[in-house]
N, C-alpha and C positions, 0 to 999 in steps of 0.2 A: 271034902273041903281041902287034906292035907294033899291033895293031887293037884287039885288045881293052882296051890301053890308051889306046889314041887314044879309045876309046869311053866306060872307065870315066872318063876327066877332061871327056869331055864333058857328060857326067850330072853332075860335081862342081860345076862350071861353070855348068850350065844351074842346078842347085839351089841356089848361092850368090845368084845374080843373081835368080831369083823372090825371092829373102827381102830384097832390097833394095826401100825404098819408092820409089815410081817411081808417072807420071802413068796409065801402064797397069796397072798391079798393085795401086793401090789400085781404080781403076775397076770394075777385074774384082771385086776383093772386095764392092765396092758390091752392082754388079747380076748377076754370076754369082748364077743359080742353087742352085750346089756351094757358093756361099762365103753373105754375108747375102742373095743374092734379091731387093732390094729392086723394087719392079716400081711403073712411075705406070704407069695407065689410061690405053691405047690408045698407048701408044707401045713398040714393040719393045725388045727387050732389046740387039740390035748397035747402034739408034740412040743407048738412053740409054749405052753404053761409051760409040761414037765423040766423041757429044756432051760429055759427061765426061772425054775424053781429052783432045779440042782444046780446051778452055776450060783446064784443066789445063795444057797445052803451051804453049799462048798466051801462061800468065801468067810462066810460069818466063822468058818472053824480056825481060822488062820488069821493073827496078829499081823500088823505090819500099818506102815502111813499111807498117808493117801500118796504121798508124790506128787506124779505129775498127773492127776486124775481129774479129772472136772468135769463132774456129769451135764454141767452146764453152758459147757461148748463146744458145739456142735464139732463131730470130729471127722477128717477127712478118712480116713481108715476103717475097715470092718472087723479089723482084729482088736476091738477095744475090750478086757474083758475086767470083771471083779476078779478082785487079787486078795483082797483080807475085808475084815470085818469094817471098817473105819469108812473103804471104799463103797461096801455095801449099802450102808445108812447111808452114806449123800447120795446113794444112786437110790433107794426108796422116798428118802426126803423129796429129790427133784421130780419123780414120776407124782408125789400126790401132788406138788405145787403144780406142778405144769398141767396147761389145755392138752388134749387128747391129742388134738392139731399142732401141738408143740413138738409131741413125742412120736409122731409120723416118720419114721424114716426116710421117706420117698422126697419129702420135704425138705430135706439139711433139719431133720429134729435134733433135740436135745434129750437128756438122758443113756446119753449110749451107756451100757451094751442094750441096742434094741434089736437084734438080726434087721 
């Protein structure tokens, strides 16, 4: 009996923790497949994560304002990247609010940095 509850709080636990925004759980929702798909041309889908996670990861280590940062409009440039921690949350904030179709690059999306 004490397994099966050791088992049911690990499934509670496991599914609490997916629904927190985090530098790998929006990533995965980016370019997973199952979740928006998002796919650039000729580059794998485990490198656009990884890449996505550490630029992500990076930013959360370093202080600093948003500035002139606005994951919510759309940006003519492709050199848009996370710079600090502050930038990172409104760029996870706008990846869960936004349609998947929002966050399309191809499209003039929202949320940059999306390669």
């Amino acid at each position: 009996m004490s397994a099966r509850i050791a088992a049911v709080a690990l499934l509670v636990t496991l599914g609490v923790a997916g629904c927190d925004k985090n530098c790998q759980s929006t990533c995965y929702h980016i370019y997973d497949p199952g979740e928006c798909g998002i796919n650039i041309g000729g580059v794998s889908e485990k490198d656009l994560k990884d890449q996505c996670i550490t630029e992500c990861t990076e930013a959360l280590k370093r202080t600093g304002p948003m500035g002139t940062y606005d994951p919510y409009v759309p940006h003519d440039t492709e050199n848009v990247e996370l710079r600090n921690e502050k930038q990172a949350a409104e760029w996870m904030d706008c990846v869960w609010s936004a349609t998947c179709e929002e966050l399309e690059p191809t499209s003039g999306g929202i949320c940059d940095p999306i390669p």
